[in-house]
C-alpha positions in Angstrom: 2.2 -29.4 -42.4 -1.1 -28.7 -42.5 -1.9 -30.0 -38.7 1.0 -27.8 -37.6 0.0 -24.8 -39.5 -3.7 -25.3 -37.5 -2.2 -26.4 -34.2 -0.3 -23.1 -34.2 -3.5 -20.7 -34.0 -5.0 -23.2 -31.6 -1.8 -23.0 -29.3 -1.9 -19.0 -29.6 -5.8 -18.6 -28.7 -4.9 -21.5 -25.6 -2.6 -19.1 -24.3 -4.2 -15.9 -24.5 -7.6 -17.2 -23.0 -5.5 -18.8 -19.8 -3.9 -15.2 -20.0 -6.7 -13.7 -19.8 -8.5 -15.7 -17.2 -5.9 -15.5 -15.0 -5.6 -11.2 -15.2 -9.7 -11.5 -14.4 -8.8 -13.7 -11.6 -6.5 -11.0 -9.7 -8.6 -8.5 -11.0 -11.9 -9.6 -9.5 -9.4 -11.5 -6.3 -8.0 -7.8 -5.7 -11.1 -6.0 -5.7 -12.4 -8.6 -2.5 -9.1 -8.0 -0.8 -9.6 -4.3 -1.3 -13.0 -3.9 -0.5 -13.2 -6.5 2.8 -9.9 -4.4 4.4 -11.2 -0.8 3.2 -14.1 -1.2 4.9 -12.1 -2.5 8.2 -10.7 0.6 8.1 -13.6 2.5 8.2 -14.9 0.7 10.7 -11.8 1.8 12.7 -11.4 4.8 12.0 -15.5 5.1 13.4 -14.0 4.0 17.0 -13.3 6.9 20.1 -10.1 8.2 19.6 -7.3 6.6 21.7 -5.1 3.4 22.2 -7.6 0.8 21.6 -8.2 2.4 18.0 -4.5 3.3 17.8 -3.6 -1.0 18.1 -6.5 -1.7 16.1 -5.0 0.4 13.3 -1.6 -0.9 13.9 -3.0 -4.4 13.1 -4.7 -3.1 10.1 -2.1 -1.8 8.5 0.5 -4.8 9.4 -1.9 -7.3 7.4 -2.9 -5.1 4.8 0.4 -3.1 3.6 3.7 -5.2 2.7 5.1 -2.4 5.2 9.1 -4.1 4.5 8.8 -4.1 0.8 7.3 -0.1 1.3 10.5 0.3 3.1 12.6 -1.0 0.8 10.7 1.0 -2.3 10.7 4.2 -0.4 15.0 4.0 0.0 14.8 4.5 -4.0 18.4 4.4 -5.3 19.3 4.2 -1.9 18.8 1.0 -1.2 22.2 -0.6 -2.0 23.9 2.0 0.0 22.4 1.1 3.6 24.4 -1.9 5.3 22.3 -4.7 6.9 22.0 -3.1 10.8 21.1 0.2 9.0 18.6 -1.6 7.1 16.9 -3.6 10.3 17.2 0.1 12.3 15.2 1.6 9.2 12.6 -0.6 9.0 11.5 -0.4 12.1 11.6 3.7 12.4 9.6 2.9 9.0 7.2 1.4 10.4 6.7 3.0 13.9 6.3 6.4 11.3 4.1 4.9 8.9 1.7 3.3 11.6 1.8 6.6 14.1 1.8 9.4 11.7 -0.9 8.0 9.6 -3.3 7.1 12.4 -3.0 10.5 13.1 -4.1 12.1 10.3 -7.0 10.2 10.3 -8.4 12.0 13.7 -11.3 13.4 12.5 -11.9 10.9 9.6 -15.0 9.3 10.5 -18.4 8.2 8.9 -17.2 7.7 5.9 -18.1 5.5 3.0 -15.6 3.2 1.0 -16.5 1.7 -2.0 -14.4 -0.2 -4.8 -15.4 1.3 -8.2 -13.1 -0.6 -10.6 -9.5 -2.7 -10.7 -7.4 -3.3 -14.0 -4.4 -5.8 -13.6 -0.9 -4.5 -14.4 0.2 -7.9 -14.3 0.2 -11.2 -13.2 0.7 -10.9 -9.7 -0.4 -6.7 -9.0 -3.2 -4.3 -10.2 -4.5 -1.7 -9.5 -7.6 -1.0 -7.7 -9.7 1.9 -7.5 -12.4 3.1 -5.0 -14.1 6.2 -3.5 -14.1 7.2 -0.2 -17.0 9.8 0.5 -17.4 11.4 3.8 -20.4 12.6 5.3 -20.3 16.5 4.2 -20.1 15.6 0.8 -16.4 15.6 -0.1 -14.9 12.8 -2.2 -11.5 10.8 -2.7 -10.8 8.8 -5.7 -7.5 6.6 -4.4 -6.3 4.0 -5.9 -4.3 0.9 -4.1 -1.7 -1.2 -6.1 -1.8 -4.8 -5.0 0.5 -7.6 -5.0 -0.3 -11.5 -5.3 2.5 -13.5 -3.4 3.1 -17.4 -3.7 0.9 -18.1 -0.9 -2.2 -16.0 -2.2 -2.8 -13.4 -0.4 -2.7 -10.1 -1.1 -1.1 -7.2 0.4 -1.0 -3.3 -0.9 2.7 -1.4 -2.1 1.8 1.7 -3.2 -1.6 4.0 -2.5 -2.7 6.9 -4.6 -4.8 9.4 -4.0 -6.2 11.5 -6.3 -3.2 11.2 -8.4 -1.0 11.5 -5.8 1.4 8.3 -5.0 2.4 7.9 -1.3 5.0 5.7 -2.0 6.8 8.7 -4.2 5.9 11.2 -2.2 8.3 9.0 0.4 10.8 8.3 -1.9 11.5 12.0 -3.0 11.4 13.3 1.0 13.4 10.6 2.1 16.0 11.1 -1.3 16.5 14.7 0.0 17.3 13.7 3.6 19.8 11.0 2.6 21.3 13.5 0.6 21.8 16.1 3.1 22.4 13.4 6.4 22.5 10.1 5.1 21.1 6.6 5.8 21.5 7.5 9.7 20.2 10.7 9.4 17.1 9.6 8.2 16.7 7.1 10.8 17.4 9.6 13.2 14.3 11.4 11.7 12.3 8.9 10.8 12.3 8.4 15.0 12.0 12.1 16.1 9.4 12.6 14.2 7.3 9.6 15.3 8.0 10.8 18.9 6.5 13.9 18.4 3.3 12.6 17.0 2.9 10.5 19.8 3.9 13.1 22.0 1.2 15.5 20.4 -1.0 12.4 20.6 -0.7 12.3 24.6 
């Protein structure tokens, strides 16, 4: 009895150091992955305006974003509803929008500065890291990027906050109130006519 009663404690501490090592592994692991592809981006987003910066983005955001599980996310409650050639139709107008409206909201966003500040896991396979982006006339962005650690691992981001403000819920709640009013199709429908006018703009 009394080896069991002191291999019990021993067994309890075991497991919450190798608990702990691993949460400071995809802590410190996500903060890398975060700060190596933020600062791609800025380099990017430095370039001239115009297609070569527009692919160079494109590619970007393909490694660094889990752009079919964002998809997925985004559909909400919605997900079950969608049969599988809606599903294939919506991810791509998903990602076509994602890549083309974002790139160009980032026009005018150059020499900036991106630095990680601090990441906390939220489990064993995400966290949650935060940085500051600070731009040249003096204005600041605290976002955060939520991470995921797959099988292989790598890393790629789900959700991005900033200041407070979750893009992935932000896409959930305007897509929830289109599939409300015109359905699965209706978004995709959308989802494309808006993407052509950004490019169109973009021209």
């Amino acid at each position: 009895m009394q080896i069991s009663r002191l291999r019990l404690p021993l067994v309890v501490l075991a497991g919450f150091l190798s608990s702990a090592i691993a949460w400071a592994g995809i802590e410190d692991d996500a903060s890398v992955f975060v700060d190596e592809h933020g600062n791609e981006l800025i380099d990017i987003l430095d370039l001239p305006q115009g297609a070569d910066r527009r692919d160079q983005f494109q590619t970007w955001l393909s490694a660094t974003f889990n752009l079919e599980s964002l998809a997925s996310l985004a559909l909400g409650p919605y997900l079950g509803t969608a049969s599988d050639d809606q599903m294939e139709a919506y991810e791509e107008a998903f990602a076509r929008y994602i890549v083309v409206t974002y790139e160009a909201r980032f026009d005018s966003f150059s020499g900036y500065d991106f630095n990680v500040m601090r990441a906390r896991p939220m489990g064993d396979d995400d966290a949650i890291v935060r940085t500051n982006i600070s731009g040249p006339d003096g204005t600041s962005y605290v976002v955060d990027f939520r991470v995921e650690l797959y099988a292989d691992g790598t890393f790629q981001v789900i959700d991005v906050a900033v200041e407070g403000l979750s893009m992935l819920k932000t896409q959930r709640d305007e897509f929830s109130a289109v599939i409300q009013r015109d359905g699965i199709d209706g978004l995709i429908s959308s989802l494309n006519e808006r993407t052509a006018l950004v490019e169109a703009s973009a021209n």
